[in-house]
C-alpha distance (Angstrom), angle and dihedral (degrees) to the residues before:
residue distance angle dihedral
X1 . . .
X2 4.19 . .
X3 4.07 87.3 .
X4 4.59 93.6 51.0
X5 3.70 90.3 49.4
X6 3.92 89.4 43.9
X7 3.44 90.0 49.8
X8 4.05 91.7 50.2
X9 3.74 89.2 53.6
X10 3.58 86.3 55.8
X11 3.35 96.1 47.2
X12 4.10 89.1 44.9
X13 4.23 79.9 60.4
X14 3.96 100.9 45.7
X15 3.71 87.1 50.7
X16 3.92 98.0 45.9
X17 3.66 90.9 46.3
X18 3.98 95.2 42.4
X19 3.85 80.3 61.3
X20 3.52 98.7 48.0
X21 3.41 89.9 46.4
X22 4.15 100.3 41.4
X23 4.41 83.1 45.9
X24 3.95 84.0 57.1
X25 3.37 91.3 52.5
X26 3.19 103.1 40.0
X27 4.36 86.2 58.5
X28 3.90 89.8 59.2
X29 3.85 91.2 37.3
X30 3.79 132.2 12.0
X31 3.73 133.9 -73.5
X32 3.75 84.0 -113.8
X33 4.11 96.0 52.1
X34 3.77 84.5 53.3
X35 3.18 108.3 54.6
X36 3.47 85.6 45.1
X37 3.87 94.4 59.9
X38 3.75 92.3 36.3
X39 4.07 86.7 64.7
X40 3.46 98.9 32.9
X41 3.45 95.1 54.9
X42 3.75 88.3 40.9
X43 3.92 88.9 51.9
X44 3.46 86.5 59.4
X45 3.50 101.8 47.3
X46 3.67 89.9 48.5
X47 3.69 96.7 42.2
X48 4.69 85.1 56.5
X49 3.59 85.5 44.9
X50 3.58 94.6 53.4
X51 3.72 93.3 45.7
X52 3.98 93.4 47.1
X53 3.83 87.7 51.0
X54 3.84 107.7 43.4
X55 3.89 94.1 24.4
X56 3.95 93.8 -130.1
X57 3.99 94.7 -54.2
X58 3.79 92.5 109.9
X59 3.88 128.7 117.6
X60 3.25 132.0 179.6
X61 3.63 135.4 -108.1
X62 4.03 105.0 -77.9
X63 4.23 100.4 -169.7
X64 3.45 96.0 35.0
X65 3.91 109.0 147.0
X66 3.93 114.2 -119.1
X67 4.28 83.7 -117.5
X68 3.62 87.0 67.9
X69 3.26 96.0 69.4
X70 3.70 88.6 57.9
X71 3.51 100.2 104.1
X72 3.64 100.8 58.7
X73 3.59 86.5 60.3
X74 3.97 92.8 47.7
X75 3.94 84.5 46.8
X76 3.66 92.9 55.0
X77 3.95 97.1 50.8
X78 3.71 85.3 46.6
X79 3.35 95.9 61.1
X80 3.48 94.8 39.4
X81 4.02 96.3 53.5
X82 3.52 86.2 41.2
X83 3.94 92.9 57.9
X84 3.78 85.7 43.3
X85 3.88 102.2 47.3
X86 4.28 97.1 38.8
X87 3.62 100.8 66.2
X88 4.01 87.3 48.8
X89 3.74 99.1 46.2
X90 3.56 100.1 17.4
X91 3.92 132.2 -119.9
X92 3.84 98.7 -76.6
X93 3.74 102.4 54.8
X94 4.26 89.3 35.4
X95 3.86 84.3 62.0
X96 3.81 98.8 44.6
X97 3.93 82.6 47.6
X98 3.58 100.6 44.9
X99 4.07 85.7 46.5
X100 3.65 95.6 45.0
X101 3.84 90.5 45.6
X102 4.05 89.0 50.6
X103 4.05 90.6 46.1
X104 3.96 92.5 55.9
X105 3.51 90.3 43.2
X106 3.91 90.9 52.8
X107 4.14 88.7 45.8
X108 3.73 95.7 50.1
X109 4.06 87.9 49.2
X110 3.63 90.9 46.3
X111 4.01 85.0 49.5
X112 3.88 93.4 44.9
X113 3.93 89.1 55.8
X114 3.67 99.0 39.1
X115 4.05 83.8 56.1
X116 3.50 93.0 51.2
X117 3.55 92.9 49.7
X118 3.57 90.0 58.8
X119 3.60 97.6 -111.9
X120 3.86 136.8 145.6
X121 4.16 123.0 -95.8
X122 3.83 74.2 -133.7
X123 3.86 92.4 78.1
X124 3.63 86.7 45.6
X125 3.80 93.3 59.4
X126 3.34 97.7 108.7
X127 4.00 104.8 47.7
X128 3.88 79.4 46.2
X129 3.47 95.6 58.9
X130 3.54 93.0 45.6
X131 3.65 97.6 56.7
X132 3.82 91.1 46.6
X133 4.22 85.5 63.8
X134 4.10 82.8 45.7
X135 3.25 92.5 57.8
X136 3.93 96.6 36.0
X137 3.96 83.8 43.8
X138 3.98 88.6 57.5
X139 3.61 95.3 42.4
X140 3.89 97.1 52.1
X141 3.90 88.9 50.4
X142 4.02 86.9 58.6
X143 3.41 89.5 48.8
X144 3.67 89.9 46.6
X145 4.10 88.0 49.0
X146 3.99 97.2 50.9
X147 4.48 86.6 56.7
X148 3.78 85.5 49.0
X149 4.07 84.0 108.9
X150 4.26 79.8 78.5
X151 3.93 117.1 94.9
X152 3.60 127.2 -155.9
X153 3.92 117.5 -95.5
X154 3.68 92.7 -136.0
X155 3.76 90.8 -157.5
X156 3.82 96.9 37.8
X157 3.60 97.9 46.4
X158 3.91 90.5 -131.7
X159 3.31 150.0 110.2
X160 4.06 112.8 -98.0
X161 3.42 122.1 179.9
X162 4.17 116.4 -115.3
X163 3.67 119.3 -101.3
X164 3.77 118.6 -153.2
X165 3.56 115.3 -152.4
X166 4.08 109.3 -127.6
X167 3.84 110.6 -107.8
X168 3.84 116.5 -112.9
């Protein structure tokens, strides 16, 4: 069980720096160009991997439906907003977005099923509650963003706001 959450870490890591990396790129380029080199080069990579692993004897999926091939397009706007959005906002807050966005989405699919099922909000309660302090979570940090005209007081330990001095 110690090696799957190890390897989620990981995979926490390649994503966060494939976004810092792909928002880089996306300042000298566009958000467009880098997605575009973030799955090209990842085609590639996959495509040696492939070919190291199964030796050339692999075939693709021949009755695949057309909406399985939905997540490569998802992936690819992903990246792209994500190269977009980070060098506006910054890595930190993209992340805590990205992750909030992805928890609500996982709560209202939980919800959706749960209903179907037949079941009561009442065993929901809990994933409920949770995305309430998401949301609350997400709203504080905007509120926290529009007083970012404040400095630190460096001897105070608090917030004061910034005084510009008139021009003469």
């Amino acid at each position: 069980m110690s090696w799957f959450i190890f390897l989620a870490v990981l995979n926490g890591v390649c994503i966060s720096l494939s976004r810092i990396l792909n928002g880089r790129l996306s300042l000298s380029r566009t958000a467009m160009i880098s997605s575009y080199c973030n799955h090209l080069i990842g085609f590639i990579f996959l495509s040696l991997l492939v070919l190291l692993v199964h030796g050339g004897s692999f075939s693709l999926p021949q009755n695949a439906p057309l909406s399985a091939y939905a997540g490569g397009v998802i992936g690819v706007l992903f990246v792209a907003v994500n190269s977009l959005v980070l060098p506006q906002i910054g890595a930190m807050r993209t992340s805590l977005l990205v992750i909030s966005g992805q928890m609500l989405v996982g709560v209202l699919l939980s919800l959706i099923l749960l209903l179907l099922k037949g079941q009561t909000l009442l065993a929901m309660i809990w994933p409920i509650a949770g995305m309430i302090l998401i949301l609350l979570g997400v709203s504080l940090n905007q509120q926290r963003q529009v007083t970012s005209d404040r400095k630190p007081d460096a001897e105070l330990g608090r917030h004061v706001p910034n005084k510009k001095k008139p021009a003469r």
